[in-house]
N, C-alpha and C positions, 0 to 999 in steps of 0.2 A: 744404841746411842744413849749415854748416860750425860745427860743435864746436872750439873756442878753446883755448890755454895761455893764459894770463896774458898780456896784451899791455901792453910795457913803453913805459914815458913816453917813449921817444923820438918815437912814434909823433906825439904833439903838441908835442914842441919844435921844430919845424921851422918857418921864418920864412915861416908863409902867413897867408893872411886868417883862417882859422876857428879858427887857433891864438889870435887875438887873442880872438875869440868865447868859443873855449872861459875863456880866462884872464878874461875878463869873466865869463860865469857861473861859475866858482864862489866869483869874488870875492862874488855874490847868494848863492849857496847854501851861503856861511859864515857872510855875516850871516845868510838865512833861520835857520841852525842854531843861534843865538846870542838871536834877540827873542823866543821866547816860552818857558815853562818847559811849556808842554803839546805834550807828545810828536807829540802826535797830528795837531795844528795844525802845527808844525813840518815834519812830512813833506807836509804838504797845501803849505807855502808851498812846499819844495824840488822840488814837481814844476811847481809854477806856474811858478817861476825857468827848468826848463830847458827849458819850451816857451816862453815869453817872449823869453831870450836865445841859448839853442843851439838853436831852432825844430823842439826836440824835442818830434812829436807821441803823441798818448793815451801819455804815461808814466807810470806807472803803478808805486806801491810795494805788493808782497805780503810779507805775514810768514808764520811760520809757527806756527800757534795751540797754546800749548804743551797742549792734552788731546788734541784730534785728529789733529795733525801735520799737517794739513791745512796750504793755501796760501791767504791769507784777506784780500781787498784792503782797506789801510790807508788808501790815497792815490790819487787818481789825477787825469787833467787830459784835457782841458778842462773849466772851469767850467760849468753852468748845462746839464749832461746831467742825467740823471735819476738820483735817487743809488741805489747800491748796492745790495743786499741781503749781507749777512756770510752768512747762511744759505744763499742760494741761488751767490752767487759765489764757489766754495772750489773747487781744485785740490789735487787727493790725489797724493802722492809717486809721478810718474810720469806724472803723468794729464796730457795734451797737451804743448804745449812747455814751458809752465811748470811741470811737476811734473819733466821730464825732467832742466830744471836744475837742480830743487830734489835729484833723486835724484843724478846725476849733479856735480854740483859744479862743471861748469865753465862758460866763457858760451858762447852761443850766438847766431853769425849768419846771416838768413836774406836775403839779396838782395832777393827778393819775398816777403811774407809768404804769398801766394795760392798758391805755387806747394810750399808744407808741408801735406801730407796732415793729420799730427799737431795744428793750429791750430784749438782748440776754438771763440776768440770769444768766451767764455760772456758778457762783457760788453756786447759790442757794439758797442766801441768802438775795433777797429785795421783801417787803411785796407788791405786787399789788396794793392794795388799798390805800397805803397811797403817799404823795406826795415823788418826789426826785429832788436833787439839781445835778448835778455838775461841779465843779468850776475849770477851767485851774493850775495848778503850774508853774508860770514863773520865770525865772530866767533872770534880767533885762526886756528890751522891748518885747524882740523878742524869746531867746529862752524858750520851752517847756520842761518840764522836768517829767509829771505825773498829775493825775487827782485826786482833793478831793471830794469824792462822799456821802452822807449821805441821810436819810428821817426823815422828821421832822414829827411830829404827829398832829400838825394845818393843816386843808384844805382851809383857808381862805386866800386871795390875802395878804394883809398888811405882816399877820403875813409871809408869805412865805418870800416878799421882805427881814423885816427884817432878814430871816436863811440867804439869800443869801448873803447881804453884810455881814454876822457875818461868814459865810464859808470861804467867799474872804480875810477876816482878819484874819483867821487860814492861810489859803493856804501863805498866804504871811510870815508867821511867820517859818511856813515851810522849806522856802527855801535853812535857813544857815545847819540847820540837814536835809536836802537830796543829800546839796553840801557836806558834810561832809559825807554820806554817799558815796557819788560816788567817794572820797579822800579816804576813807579808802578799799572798792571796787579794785581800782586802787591798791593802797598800797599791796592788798593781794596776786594781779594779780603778781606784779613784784616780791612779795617775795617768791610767787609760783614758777614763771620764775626762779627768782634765786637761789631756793633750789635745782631746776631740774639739772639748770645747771652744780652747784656745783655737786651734785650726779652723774653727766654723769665723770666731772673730775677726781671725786675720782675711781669712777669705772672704769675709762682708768687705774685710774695712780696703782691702787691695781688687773689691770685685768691679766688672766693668759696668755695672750697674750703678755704681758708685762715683766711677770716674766722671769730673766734671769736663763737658766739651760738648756744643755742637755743632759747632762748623766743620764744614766736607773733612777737612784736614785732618779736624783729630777723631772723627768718624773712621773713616781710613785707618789712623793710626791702632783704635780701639778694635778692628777687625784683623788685624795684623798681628797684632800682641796675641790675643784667642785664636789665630790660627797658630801658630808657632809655637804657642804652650802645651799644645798636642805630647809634642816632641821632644829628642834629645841634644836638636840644633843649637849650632853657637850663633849667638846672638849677638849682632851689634849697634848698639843705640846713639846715635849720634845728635846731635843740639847746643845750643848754645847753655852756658851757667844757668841755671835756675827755672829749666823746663820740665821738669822731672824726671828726667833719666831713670833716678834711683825709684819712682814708682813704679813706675813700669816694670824696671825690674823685678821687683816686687810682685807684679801682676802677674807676669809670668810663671814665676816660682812655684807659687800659692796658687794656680791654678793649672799647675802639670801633675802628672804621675809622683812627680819627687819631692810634692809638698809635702809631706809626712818626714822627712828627712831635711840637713841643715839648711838653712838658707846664710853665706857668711859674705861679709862684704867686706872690700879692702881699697882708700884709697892710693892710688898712686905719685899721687902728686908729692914733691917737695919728698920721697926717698931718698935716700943712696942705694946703692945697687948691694948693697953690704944689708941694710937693713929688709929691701925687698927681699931678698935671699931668705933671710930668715924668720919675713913675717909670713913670705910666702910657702915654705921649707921645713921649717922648722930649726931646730939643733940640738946635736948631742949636748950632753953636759962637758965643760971645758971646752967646748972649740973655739973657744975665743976669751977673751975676758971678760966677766961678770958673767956667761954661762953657768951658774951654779947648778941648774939641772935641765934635764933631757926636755924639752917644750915642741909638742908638736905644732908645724906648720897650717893656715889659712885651707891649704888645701887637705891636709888629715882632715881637719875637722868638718869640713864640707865633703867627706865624703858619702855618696848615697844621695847627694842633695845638688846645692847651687852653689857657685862663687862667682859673682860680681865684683867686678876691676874695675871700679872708675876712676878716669882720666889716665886710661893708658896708656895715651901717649905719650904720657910724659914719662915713660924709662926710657932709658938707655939703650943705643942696639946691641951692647952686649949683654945686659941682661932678655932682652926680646928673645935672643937664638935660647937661652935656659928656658924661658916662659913654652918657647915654641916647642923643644923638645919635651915636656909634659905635653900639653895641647895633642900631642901626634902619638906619644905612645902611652901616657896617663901613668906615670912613672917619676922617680926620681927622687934622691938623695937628701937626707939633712945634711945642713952646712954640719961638719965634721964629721956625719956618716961614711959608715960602708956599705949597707946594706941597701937594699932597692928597696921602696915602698910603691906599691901600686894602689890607685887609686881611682874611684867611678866619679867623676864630675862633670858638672853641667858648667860650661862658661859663658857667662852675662858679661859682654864689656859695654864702656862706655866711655868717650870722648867729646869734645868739642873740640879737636882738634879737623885741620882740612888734611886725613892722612895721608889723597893722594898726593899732596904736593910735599909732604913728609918722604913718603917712598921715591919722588923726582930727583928730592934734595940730598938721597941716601940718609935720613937722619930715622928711619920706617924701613924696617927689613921688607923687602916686598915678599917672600912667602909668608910672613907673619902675617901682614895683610891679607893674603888671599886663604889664610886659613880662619880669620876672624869674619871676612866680609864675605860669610853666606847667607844669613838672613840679618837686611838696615833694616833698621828703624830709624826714619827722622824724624824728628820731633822742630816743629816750629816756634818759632820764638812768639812770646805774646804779643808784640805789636804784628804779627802776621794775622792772629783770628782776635781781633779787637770785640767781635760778636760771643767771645767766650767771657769776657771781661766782668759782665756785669754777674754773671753766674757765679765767677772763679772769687770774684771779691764779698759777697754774699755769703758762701761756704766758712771765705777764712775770719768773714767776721762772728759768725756765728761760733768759732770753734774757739776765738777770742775771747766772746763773750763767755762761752762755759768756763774759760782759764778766770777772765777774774768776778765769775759771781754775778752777772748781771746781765740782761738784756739791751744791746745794741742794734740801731736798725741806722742802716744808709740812705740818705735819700737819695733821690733819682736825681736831683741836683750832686749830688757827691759823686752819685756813680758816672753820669755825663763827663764831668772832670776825669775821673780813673780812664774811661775810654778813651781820650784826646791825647793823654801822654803815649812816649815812647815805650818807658819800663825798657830800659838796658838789662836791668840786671833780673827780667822776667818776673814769675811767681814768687821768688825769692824778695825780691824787690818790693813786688805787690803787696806782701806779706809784712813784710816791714815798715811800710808806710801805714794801713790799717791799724797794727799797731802800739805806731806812734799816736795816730787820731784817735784809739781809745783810751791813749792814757791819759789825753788832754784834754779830752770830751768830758763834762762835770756831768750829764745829764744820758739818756737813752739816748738818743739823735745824733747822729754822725752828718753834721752837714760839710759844705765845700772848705767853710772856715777854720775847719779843725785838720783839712788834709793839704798836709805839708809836705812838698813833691819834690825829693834832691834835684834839681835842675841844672845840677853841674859835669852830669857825664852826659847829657840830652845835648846834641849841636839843634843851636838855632834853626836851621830850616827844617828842622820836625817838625818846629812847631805849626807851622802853615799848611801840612800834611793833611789833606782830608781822611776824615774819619768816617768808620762806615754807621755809627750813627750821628745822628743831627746834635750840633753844637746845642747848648739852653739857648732856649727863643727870651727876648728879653720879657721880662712883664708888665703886667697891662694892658698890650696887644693893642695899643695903641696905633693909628696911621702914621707910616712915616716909620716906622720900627723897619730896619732892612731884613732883608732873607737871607739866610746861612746861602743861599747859591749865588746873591748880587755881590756881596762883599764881600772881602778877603777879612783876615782877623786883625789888621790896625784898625781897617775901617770899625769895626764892629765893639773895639774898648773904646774907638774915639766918639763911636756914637752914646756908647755907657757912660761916658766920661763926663757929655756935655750934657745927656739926662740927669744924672745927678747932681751937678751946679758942680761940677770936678771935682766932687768928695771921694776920694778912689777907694775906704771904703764902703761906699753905697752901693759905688761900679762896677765894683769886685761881686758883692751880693747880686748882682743885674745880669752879670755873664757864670756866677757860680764859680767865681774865683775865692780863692784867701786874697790879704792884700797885698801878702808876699807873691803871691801870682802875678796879681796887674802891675804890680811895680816891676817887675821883671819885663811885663811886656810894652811896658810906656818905654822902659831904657831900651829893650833891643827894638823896637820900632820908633823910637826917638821922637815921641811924643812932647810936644814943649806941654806941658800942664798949666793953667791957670788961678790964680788966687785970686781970691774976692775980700 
């Protein structure tokens, strides 16, 4: 075995046959290093190149793995051997010939390869009999980065020198696609890193640890959601506008097997069947007008993952029968396609619709139905768990107060209020009115006077509705103050009314009204008021 200096180009400008050879491949193994932008592929083509045209045989490129410093085969030839293993074919700095030159720095040629003690083989792939080269990959003076290894079919000195400078002139060519490999390496690392991350965030921020709720109902609901996330079942979540639906959704997602894959959501409300078609579909380019190119569909892109339909009942039964044929064979066309596309998806729906009376009225395919309604979820509307109320309004103020910069706190006078109402339009609702009271709020304190309560989709006899916690007790505690159980709620402004010398905003602060409150409740209880 003969340990190398640098052997210089003259050794192949010299006017013989294999000088032409050489000058032929690496005219390949520029372009090789030039057609693909995958590193990886790249080195696969430049060993194909120089057993093709320099009848350079098993050559073979090692890198060096930047945790373990190991020597860790990238590339290697002939084609249609048995591929690799990274774990079990690795050379550690020293370790046979190839580690020797990884240690050592310099190249290394061996006449017979059979006749080198040091020649592990781990691959199984270098002829004994014939010679081998291999040659450092440096990057600048000093650092190592892998070893180019090949066997030429000459046994003769000359011709050897010349493989060795014509290797050193590959190896060198090398180095911007191995640096580019360990950029892109890196690259995958930190995108890996930050998918992870992202996935831990999502799964805090949709975890059922998270979810606000204690009443039986959405205890129930929270055990229901984590059983079902197990699985591949189709889900149907049912509730009135602004109960969360689309959480849930969420929860499930991000807590199945198929988190790591899309999660994509589509409402359906207010399509045409034209548009669902192709948000859900996709389409060629030209199948229609402004088609300008090929756009895959809602479910391409959710495939491997989740797609979520809310308010499905609102399409049409003639697009339900297209919906239902995906749902049953996971399949199906771009609007202007010919070809099938199949596809793995998980379906979340979601309604506020009453579907069985959709399916009664034929306006609800009933197999559609019965292929959606295997596992309900209902979700209750916020005046059903009034005991979630004060929790639920506490969260969204806090999440308020991080939007605009400042600390917010409710008092328990405010939140009494929030619990008495109906909230037609749920969480949403609740959300919106919070809100409004921190935009109008000058100071930290959210009291009753800053929360302004649309009272125009509420009917009247809500309001007399008992609540499962206790109305404000007046202050003072005075004798004579009535009990939230003797009196009904005329009784109880007309008792505030006349504590205060019928200032209604006094009476309003008494019962933890605004005055736009009590005024509302002196007119629908028809209170005659008095002036002094």
């Amino acid at each position: 075995m003969k340990m190398l200096e640098p052997v210089t180009e003259d050794h192949i400008l010299t006017d013989t046959p294999v000088n032409t050879i050489f000058m032929r491949t690496l005219f390949h193994v520029s372009q090789a290093l030039h057609q693909s932008p995958d590193p990886g592929r790249t080195m696969r083509a430049v060993v194909a190149e120089l057993h093709r045209h320099a009848h350079l045989r098993s050559a073979v490129i090692t890198l060096v793995d930047p945790i373990s410093g190991a020597l860790a085969i990238h590339a290697a030839h002939p084609d249609g051997m048995d591929p690799l293993s990274e774990d079990t074919v690795r050379y550690r700095p020293g370790e046979g010939v190839l580690g020797m030159i990884l240690t050592a720095g310099r190249t290394v040629m061996i006449p017979r390869a059979g006749d080198e003690p040091r020649f592990l083989n781990k691959s199984g792939r270098l002829d004994r009999r014939l010679p081998f080269i291999g040659v450092p990959i440096r990057v600048g003076d000093h650092e190592l980065v892998g070893v180019l290894a090949a066997q030429p079919g000459w046994m003769d000195g000359d011709r050897l020198l010349q493989y060795v400078a014509f290797l050193e002139m590959v190896a060198h060519l090398l180095v911007q696609s191995i640096l580019l490999a360990r950029k892109v390496a890196e690259e995958k690392r930190e995108l890996a890193d930050h998918r992870d991350q992202l996935l831990r965030e999502v799964r805090n921020r949709y975890g059922f640890d998270n979810m606000i709720g204690r009443s039986d109902a959405m205890r129930q609901i929270f055990e229901q959601t984590r059983l079902v996330s197990r699985w591949d079942t189709t889900v149907l979540i049912r509730g009135e506008s602004g109960t969360g639906k689309e959480l849930i959704a969420h929860a499930i997602h991000y807590h199945s097997p198929r988190a790591r894959h899309p999660f994509v959501k589509l409402n359906c409300a207010a399509l045409s069947d034209n548009l669902l078609e192709s948000e859900l579909f996709g389409h060629e380019k030209g199948a229609f007008t402004g088609a300008l190119s090929t756009r895959k569909g809602r479910f391409e892109l959710a495939h491997g993952g989740t797609l979520f339909l809310d308010e499905l009942g609102e399409i049409s039964p003639v697009f339900q029968a297209k919906l239902l044929r995906v749902m049953q064979e996971g399949e199906f066309e771009r609007v202007g396609g010919e070809h099938t596309i199949k596809v793995d998806v998980r379906i979340i729906a979601a309604t506020h619709r009453h579907l069985e009376e959709a399916v009664l009225r034929g306006t609800f395919r009933r197999d559609l139905y019965y292929r959606l309604n295997v596992m309900t979820i209902v979700l209750p509307p916020l005046r059903a768990r009034r005991e979630d109320i004060p929790d639920i309004a506490r969260f969204l103020m806090a999440r308020i107060s991080k939007r605009q910069g400042r600390r917010l706190i409710l008092t328990d006078a405010a939140l009494r209020l929030l619990v008495r109402h109906e909230w037609p339009g749920n969480v949403r609702e609740l959300e919106n009115c919070l809100e409004r009271a921190a935009v109008i709020c000058p100071g930290t304190t959210v009291t009753p006077d800053f929360i302004q309560i649309d009272l125009s989709l509420t009917a009247p006899a809500s309001l007399t509705r008992e609540s499962p916690l206790p109305p404000p007790s007046l202050k003072g505690g005075e004798i004579g103050d009535p009990s939230p159980g003797e009196v009904d709620e005329r009784e109880r402004v007309l008792h505030a009314l006349r504590k205060s010398g019928w200032v209604k905003a006094k009476a309003a602060r008494l019962l933890g009204m605004t005055p736009r409150q009590i005024a509302y409740r002196i007119k629908i209880h028809g209170i005659e008021t008095q002036s002094f």
